[in-house]
TIFI-156187 format. One record per residue: x, y, z of N, C-alpha, C in turn. Coordinates in pm, whole numbers, plus 50000, padded with zeros to 5 digits. Each point is the difference from the previous one (the first is absolute). Layout:
% residues N
XYZXYZXYZ
...
//
This chain:
% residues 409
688046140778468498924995549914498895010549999
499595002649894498675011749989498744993550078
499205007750033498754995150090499504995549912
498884982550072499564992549903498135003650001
499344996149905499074995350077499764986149954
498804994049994500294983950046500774990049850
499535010349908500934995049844501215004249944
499555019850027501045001349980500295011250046
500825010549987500825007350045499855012749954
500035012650075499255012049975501075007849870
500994993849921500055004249908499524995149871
499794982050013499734997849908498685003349986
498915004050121498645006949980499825012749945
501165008250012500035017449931500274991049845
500984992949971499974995149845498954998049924
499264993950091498374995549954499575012150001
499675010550061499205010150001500125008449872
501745002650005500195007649917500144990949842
499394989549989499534993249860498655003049983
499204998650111498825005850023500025014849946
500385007350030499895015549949500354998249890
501074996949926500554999549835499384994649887
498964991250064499234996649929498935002550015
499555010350078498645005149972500315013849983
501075008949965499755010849976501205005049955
499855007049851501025002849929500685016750026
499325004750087500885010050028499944999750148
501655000150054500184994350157501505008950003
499855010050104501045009950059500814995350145
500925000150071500324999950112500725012450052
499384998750143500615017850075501104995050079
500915006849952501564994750094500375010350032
500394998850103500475014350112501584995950003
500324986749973502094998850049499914994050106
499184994350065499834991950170499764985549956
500344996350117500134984549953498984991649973
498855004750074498584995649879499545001949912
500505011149937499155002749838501184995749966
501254997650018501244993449904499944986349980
499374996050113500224983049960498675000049940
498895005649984498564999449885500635003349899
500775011549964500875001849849500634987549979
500764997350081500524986849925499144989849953
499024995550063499174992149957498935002449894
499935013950001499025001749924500775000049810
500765002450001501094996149925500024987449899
500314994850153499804983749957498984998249925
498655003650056498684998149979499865002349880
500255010649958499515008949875501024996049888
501144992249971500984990449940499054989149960
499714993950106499014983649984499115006249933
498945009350010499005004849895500445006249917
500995002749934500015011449896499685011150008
500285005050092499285015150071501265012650057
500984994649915501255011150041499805013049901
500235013550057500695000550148498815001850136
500525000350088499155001850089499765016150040
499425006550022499355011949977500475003750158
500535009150061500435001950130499955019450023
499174995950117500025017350050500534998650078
501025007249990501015011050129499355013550045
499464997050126500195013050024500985007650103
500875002949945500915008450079500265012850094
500135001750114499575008850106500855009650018
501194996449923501235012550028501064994850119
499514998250096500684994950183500154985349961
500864995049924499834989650041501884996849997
500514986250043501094992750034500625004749862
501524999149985500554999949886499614985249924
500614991050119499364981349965499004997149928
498895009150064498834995349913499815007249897
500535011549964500045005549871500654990749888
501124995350039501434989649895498964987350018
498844994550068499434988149981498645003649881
499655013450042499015004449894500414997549877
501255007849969500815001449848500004985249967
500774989650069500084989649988499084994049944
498774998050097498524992849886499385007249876
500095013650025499815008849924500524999449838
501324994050025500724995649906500034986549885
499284994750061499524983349981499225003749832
500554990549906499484998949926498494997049986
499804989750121498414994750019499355010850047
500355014250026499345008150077499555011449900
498885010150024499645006249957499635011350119
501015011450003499845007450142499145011449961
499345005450113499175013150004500595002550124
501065009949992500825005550130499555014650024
499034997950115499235014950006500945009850093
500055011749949501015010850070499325010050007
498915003650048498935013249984500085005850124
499625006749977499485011150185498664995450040
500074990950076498844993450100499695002450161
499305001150038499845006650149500074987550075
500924999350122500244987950025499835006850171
499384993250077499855000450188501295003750111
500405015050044501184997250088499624998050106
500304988450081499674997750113500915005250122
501265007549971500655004450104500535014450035
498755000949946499655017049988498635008350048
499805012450100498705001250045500015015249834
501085005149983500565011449908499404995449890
500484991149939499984995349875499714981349965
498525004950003499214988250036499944987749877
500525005349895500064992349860501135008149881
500444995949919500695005449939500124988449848
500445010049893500054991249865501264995949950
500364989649943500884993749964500195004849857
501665003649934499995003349897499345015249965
499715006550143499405011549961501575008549910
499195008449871501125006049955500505013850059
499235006350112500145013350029500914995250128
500434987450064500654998050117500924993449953
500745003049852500704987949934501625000950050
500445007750060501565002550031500024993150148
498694994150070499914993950127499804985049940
499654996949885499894988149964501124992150104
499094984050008501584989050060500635001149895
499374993449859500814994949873499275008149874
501164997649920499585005949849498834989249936
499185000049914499404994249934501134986249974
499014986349981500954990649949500054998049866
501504995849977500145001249867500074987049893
498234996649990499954992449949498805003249875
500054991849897498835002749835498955003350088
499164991650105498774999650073499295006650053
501055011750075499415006850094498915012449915
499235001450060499095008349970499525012450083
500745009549989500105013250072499265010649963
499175000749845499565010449963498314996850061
499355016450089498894995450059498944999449901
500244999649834498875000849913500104983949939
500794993050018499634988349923499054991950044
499395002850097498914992750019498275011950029
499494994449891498895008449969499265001450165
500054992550141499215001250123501205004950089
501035004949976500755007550107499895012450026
500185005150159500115012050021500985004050122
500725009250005501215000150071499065001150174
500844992350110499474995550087498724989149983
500314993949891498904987450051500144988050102
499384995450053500234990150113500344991549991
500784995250044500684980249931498104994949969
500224999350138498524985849956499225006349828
499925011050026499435000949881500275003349837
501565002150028500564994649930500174984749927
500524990050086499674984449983498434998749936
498985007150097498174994249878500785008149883
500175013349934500045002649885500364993949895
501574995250074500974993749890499264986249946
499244992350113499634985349950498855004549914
499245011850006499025005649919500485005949863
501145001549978500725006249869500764988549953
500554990250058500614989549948498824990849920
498994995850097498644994749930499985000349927
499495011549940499555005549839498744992650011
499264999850090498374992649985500194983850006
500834996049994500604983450022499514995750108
499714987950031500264993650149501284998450044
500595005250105501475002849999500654994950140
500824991450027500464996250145501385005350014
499935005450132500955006950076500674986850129
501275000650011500454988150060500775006350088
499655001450147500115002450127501294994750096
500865002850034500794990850086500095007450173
498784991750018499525004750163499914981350044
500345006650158499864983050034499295005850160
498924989950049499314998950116500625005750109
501074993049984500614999150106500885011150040
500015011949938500785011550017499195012050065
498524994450002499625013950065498514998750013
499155000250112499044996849963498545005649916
500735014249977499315004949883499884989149894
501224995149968500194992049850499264986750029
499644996250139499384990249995498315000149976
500055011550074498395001649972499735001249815
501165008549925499294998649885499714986149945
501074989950027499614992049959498474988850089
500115005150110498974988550102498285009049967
500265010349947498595008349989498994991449933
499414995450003498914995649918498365012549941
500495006849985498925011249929500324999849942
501435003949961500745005749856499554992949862
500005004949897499564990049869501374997449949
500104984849988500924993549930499844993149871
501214996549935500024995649857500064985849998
498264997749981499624980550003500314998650109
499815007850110499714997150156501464994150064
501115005949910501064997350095500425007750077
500294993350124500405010450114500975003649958
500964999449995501415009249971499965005749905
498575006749958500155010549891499085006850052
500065014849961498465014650046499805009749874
498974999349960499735012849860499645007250053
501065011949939500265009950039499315012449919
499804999149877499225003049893499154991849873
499305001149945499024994949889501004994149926
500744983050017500684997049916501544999850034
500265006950073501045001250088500294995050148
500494987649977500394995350172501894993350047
499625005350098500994998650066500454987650045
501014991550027500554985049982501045000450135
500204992750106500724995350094500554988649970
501144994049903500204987350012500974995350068
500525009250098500714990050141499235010150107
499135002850019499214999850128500624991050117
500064988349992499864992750090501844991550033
500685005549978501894998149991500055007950124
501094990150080500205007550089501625009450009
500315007550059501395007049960501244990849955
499764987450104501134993949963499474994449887
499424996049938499464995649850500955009549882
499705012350027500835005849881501184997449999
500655002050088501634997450037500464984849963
498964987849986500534989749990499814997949813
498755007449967499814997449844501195008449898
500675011750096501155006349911500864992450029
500234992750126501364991749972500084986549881
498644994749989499384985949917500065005049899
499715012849952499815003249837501085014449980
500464999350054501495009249983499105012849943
499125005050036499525014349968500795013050019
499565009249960501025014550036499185002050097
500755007350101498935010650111500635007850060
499395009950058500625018550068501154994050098
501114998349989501304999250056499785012650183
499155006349984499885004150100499484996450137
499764988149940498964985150097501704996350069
500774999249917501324994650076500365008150131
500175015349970500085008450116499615001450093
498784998349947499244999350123500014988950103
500354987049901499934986950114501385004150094
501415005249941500785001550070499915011050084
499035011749971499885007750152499204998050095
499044982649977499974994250100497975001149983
500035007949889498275000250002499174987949998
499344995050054499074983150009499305005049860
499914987549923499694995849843498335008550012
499384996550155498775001649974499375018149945
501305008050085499905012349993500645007049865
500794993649888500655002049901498825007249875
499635008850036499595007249919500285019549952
499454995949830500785014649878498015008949990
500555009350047498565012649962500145010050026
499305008749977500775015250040500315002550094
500975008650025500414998650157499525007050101
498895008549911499485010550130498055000850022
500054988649954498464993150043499574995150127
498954997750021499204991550150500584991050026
500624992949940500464991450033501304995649962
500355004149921501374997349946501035006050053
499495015450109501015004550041500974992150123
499254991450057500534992050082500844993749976
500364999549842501164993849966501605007349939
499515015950060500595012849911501475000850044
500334995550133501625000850070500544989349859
499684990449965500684988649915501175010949923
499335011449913500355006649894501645006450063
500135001250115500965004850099501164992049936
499514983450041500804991450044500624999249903
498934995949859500344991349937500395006749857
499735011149976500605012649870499925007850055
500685006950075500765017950082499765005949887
500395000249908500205011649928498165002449929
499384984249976498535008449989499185000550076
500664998450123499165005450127500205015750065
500905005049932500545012749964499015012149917
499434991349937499275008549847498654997450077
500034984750088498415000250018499035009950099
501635002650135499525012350075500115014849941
500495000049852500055014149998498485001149891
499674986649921498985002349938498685004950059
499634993950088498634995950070500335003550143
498915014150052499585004750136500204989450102
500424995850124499914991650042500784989350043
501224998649912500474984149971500735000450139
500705007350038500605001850063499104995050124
499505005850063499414999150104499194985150008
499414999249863499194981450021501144989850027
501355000549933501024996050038500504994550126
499455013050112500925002550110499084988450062
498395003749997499174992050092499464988449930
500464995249865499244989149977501104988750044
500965002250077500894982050037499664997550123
499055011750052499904995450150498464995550020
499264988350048498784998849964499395002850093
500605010050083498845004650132500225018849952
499084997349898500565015249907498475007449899
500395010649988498245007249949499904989549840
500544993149998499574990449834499624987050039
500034995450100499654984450010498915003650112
499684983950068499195002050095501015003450132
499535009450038500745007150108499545003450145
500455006750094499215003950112500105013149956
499065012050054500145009249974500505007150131
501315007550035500685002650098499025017550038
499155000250062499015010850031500805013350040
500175005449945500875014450107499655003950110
500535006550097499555006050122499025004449993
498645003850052499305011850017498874995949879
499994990249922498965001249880499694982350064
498235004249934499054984849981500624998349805
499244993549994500004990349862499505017449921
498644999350043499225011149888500595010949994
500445007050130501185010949981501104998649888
500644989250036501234996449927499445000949882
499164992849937499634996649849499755013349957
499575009250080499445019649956501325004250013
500894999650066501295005449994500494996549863
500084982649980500784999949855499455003549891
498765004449989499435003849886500125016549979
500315005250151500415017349981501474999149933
500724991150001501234997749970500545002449829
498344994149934500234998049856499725007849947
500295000949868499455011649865499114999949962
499175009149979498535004950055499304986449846
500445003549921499324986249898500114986850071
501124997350054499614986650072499384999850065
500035010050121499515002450178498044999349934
499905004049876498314996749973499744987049987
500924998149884500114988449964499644985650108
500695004450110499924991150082498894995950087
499505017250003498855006350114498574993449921
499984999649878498944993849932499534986550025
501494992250012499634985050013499514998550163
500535006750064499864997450146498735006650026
499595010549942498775000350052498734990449936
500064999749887499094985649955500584988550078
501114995250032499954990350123499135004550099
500365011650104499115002050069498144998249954
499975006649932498944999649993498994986249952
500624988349962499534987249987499844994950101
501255005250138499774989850145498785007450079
499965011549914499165007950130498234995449929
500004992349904498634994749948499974986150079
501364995550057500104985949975500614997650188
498955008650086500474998050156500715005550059
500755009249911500445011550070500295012649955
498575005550065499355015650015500915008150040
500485002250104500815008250059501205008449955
501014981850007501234999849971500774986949987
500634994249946500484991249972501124996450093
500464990450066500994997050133501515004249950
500494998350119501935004049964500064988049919
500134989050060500674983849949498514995650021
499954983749940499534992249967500794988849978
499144988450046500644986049979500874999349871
501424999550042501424998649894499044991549898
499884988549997499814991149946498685000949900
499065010450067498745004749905500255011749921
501285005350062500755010649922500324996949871
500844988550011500974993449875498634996049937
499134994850012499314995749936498485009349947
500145017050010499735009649955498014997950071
499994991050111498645001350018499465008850149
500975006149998499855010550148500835011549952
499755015150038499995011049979501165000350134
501035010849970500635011850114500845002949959
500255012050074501075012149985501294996149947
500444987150101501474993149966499884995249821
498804995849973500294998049882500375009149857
499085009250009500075012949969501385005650013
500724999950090501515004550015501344988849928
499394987549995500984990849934499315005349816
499525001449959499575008249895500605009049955
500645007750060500105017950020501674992049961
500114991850099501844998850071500894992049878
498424991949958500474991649894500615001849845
499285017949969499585004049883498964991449926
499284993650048498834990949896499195008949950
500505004949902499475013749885498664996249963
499324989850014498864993850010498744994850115
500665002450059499474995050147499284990949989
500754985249927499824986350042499534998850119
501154999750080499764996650164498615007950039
499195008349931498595001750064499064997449928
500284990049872499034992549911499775005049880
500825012349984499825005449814500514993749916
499925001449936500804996049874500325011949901
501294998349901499635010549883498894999949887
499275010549954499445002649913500505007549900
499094997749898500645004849839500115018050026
498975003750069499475013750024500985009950075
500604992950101501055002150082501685001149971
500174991249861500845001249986500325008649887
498895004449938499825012449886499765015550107
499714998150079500465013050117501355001550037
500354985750029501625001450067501115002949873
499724998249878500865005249910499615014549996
498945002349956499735016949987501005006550087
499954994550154500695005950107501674999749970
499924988149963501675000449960500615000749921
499585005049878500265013949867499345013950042
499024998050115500235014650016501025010250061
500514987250106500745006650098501535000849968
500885009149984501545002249977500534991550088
501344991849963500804993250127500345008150120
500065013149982500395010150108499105006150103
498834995549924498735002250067499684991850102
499924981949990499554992650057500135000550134
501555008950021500384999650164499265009350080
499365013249888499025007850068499214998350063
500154999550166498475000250091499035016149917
500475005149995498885012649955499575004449867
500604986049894499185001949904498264994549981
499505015749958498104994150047499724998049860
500834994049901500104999049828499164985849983
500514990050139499444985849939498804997350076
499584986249923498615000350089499594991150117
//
């Protein structure tokens, strides 16, 4: 049975929602990635847009290149739907490698790395590969900012809703967007955030829990990524069953799957992307440099040693790269009680929770690749990531391995 609440049941509440959206706004897009939450919102939204007279439904794909064969044949599939109206994006976008200190990001669909491609372009009316059809593209643009453009070019100055398939319960990033109360919403509903002048963003199963989807495709016989099957049989728990790029912060933890479950494009995925290989080896073991780990200290080194050792280790654009964030760390604790020097360790627990400074942390940073240095309270900026491309069209693939190129910055 789907989770209730005291009337009714968290699908027939996304039904309501999404009547709610159809009738207040005549131009309404959904972002489907091929995972089993934006598939079961396609299906419904479907539905939705049938009962109003509002077919087809307007759907962005954006496509990453790395992905499952499965979820490609589930793309085509909706893609295909008469009720559908696809925008299947295939561009060169700069997307996060997380299992790489070499090659810290890399673009999808780039055409100068095209004989390393996983797959050929798909061959469907939709796809959209040329980087001029959209008057705000530029080769290496950033997903995220990609997604504001497109809902900004789809608009056309409209009030325009974008329909989300994120649920609470998958992460608690996704919960905070929805539990935030700053954010400006549309007529003060929580499960929505404007994102631009006229443009907002829509959660209408926020609140479904995993087994919820799995029970509404069996009740309404929906299509969905057949790769959900594989996975249940190589034994993955429903809760962990997730499709995203495979060489992100977080997604790489799920990168051995590609091994298991398509060899042959887990083949293309280590020869595409710096790295795969190796995030592979250490992401099944969770006492490993990607999860929370111990850090196994070498002979002869403290924390701060170690962390100066691995940064002599890297390519002089990163080894700054890195040296920048850490010294503005430093230099916030040393306003904030500690003058001197900042300790080896600190309370684990004030660690995880980023309100105590030390060395050990600084080295799970380094160990982690957090190309950002989350773990010491940054975040990315717009500014930062218009440096880190410069750097990575400036630099040749043959170059990057150069400790002694003094070319980058």
């Amino acid at each position: 049975m789907l989770k209730r609440y005291k009337e009714t049941t968290v699908y027939e509440e996304s039904v309501n929602r999404l009547d709610y959206i159809y009738s207040n706004f005549d131009k309404v897009y959904i972002s489907f990635s091929g995972g089993k939450d934006s598939g079961i919102l396609l299906n419904m939204a479907i539905d939705a847009a049938r009962r109003h007279n509002k077919l087809p439904v307007h759907t962005l794909i954006i496509d990453l290149e790395a992905q499952y064969g499965h979820t490609v044949d589930y793309i085509t599939r909706m893609a295909s739907k008469p009720e559908v109206k696809p925008y299947w994006i295939c561009l060169p976008i700069h997307l996060r490698n997380a299992v790489s200190q070499f090659q810290p990001h890399w673009i999808c669909w780039d055409e100068d790395k095209r004989k390393a491609w996983v797959r050929e372009y798909p061959d469907h009316p939709s796809v959209i590969k040329d980087p001029d059809y959209f008057p705000f593209f530029r080769k290496g643009m950033e997903f995220e900012e990609f997604v504001l453009e497109f809902g900004r070019w789809f608009s056309g100055g409209e009030e325009t809703a974008c329909l989300i398939g994120i649920r609470t319960d998958e992460s608690y990033n996704r919960y905070r967007t929805i539990a935030n109360f700053t954010k400006k919403r549309y007529q003060n509903k929580q499960w929505s955030t404007q994102v631009d002048t006229g443009l907002y963003n829509f959660y209408p199963i926020y609140d479904w829990a995993t087994k919820d989807i799995w029970i509404a495709n069996r009740n309404y016989q929906f299509d969905y990524n057949k790769i959900y099957d594989l996975m249940y049989l190589a034994g993955v728990p429903l809760s962990k069953m997730r499709l995203c790029q495979p060489y992100g912060d977080d997604q790489r933890k799920g990168l051995y799957l590609y091994k298991i479950l398509e060899p042959e494009t887990w083949g293309k995925v280590v020869h595409r992307v710096e790295g795969a290989n190796f995030g592979n080896r250490y992401s099944e073991n969770s006492r490993t440099v990607f999860g929370n780990f111990k850090i196994n200290l070498p002979e002869g080194h403290t924390y701060e040693s170690y962390a100066k050792f691995l940064l002599e280790t890297m390519p002089p654009y990163l080894r700054n790269h890195y040296n920048s964030k850490i010294n503005k760390f430093l230099e916030y604790w040393k306003k904030n009680g500690y003058k001197k020097n900042i300790p080896e360790v600190a309370d684990p627990a004030l660690e995880a929770q980023k309100k105590a400074p030390s060395w050990r942390r600084i080295c799970k940073v380094l160990l982690k690749n957090d190309y950002w240095c989350r773990g010491l309270s940054f975040s990315q900026t717009k500014g930062e990531m218009e440096r880190q491309l410069n750097i990575f069209f400036k630099i040749p693939s043959y170059n990057i391995y150069d400790h002694t190129d003094n070319r980058a910055e």
